[in-house]
C-alpha positions as CSV (number, residue, x, y, z in Angstrom):
1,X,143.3,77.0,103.3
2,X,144.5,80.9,103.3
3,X,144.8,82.1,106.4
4,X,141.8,84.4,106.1
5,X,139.5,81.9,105.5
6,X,141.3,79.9,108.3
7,X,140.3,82.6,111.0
8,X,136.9,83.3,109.4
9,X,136.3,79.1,110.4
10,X,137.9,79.3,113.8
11,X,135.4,82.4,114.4
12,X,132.5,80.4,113.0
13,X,133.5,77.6,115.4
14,X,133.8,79.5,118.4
15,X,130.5,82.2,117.8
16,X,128.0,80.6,115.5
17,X,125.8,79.2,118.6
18,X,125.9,82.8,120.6
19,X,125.0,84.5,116.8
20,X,122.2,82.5,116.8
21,X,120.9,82.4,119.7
22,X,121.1,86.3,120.1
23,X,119.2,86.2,116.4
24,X,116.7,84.4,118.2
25,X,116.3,86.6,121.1
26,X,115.9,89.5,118.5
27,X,113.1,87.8,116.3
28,X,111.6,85.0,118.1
29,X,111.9,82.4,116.3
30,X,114.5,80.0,115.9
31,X,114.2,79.1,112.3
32,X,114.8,82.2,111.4
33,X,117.5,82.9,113.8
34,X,119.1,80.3,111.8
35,X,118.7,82.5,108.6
36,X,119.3,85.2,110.4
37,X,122.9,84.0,111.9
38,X,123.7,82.4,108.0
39,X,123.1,85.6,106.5
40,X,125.1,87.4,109.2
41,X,128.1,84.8,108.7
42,X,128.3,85.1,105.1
43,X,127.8,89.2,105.0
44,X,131.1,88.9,108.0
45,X,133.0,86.4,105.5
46,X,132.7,88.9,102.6
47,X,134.1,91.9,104.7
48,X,136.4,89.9,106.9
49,X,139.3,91.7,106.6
50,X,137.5,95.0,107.0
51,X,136.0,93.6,110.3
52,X,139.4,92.0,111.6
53,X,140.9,95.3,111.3
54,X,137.9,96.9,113.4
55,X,138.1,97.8,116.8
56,X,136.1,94.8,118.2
57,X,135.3,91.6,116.2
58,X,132.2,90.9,118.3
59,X,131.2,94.3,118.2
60,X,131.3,94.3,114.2
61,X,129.3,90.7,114.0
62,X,126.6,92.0,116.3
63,X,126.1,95.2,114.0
64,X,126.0,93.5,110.9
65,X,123.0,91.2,112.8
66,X,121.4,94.1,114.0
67,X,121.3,95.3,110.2
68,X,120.4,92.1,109.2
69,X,117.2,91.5,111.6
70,X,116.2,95.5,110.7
71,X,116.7,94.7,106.8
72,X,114.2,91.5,107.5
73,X,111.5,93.2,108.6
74,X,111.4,95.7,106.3
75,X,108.3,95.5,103.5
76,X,108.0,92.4,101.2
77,X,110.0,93.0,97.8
78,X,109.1,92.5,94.4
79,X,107.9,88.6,93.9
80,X,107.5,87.9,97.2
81,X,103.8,86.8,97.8
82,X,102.2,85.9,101.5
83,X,100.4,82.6,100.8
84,X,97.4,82.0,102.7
85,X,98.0,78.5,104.6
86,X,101.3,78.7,106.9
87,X,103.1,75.1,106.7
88,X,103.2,73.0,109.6
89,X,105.9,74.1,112.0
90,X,107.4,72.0,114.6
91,X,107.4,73.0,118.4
92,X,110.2,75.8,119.3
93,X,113.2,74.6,119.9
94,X,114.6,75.3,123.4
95,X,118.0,75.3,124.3
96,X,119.1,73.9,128.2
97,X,119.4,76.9,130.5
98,X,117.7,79.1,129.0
99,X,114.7,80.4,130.5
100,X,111.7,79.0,128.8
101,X,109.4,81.8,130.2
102,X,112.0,84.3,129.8
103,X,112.1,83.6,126.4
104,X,108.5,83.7,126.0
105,X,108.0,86.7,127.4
106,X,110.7,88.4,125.5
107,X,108.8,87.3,122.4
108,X,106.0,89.8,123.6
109,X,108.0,92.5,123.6
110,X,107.6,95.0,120.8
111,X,111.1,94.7,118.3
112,X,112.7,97.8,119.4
113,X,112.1,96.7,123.0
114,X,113.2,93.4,122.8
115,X,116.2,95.5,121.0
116,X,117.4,97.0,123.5
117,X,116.7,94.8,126.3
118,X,118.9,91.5,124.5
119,X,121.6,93.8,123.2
120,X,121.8,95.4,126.8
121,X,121.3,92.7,129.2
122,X,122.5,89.5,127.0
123,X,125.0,90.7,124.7
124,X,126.1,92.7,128.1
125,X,126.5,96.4,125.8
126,X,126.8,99.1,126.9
127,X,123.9,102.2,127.1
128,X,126.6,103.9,124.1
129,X,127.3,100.3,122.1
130,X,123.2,99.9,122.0
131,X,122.5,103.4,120.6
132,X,125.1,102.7,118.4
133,X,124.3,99.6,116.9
134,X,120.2,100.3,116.6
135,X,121.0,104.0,115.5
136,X,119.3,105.9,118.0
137,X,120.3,108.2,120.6
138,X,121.3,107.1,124.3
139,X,118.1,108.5,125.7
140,X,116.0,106.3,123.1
141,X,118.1,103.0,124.3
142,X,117.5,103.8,127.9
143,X,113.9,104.3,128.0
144,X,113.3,101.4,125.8
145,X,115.5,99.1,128.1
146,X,113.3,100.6,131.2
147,X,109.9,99.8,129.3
148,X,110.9,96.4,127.9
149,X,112.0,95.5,131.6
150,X,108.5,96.5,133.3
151,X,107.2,94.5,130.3
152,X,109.2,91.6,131.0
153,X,108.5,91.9,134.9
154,X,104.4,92.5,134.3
155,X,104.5,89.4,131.7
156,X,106.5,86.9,134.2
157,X,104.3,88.1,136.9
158,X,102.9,85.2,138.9
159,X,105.1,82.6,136.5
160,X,106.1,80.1,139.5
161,X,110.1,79.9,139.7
162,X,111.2,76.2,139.2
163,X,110.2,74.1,142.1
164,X,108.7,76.8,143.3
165,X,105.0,78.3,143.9
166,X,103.4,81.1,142.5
């Protein structure tokens, strides 16, 4: 194995799970978090070297996901056709610790909100890392963060903690 594609799999090993499940706190859903994070790895593999050589290897994967989720939303291309019966999906898959209301309530958010507030407060960013990676200015991330928060607060209102009453 060359030793670039020896450190691409030692990253793969060590940051698949948090690429995913910060894919999933950015669209909701954790089949296509899995895309999401697949599509993320294999757009890192083909610029590797370019992102080994960047300031911050986490940094450059959460970018490249950021692009990725924005690129995703945009309109339906050519051949794509909605079909009008969804298939049968199983329940949502929920990982141990993670806040099952929390995550519920994040999925209410609209998705520049939800944005800002996961790249913020999960992938721990910075106010200047945020506006970078969603392309906006510092103001734009701020306000955002403080509206997605009230959001959050409003929507877990009266949600009893664990072992606890509301």
């Amino acid at each position: 194995m060359k030793d670039k594609d020896a450190a691409f799999v030692e990253f793969v090993r060590a940051k698949h799970r948090h690429v995913r499940r910060t894919a999933f706190l950015l669209c909701g859903d954790w089949h296509l978090a899995e895309d999401l994070a697949q599509a993320t790895l294999l757009k890192l593999y083909r610029s590797w070297s370019r992102a080994q050589r960047a300031d911050s290897v986490d940094a450059y994967w959460r970018k490249v996901l950021v692009r990725t989720v924005i690129d995703h939303r945009r309109p339906m291309k050519r051949g794509e056709k909605p079909v009008a019966e969804l298939p049968d999906l199983p329940d949502v898959e929920v990982e141990p610790g993670h806040g099952v209301d929390v995550q519920r309530a994040l999925a209410t958010l609209p998705p520049g909100q939800r944005a800002a507030v996961v790249l913020r407060y999960w992938e721990d960013q910075s106010v200047t890392q945020t506006a970078k990676l969603l392309k906006c200015s510092e103001g734009t991330v701020k306000s955002q963060c403080a509206r997605g928060l009230a959001a959050l607060r409003r929507e877990l209102e009266g949600v009893p903690a664990k072992g606890g009453v509301a």
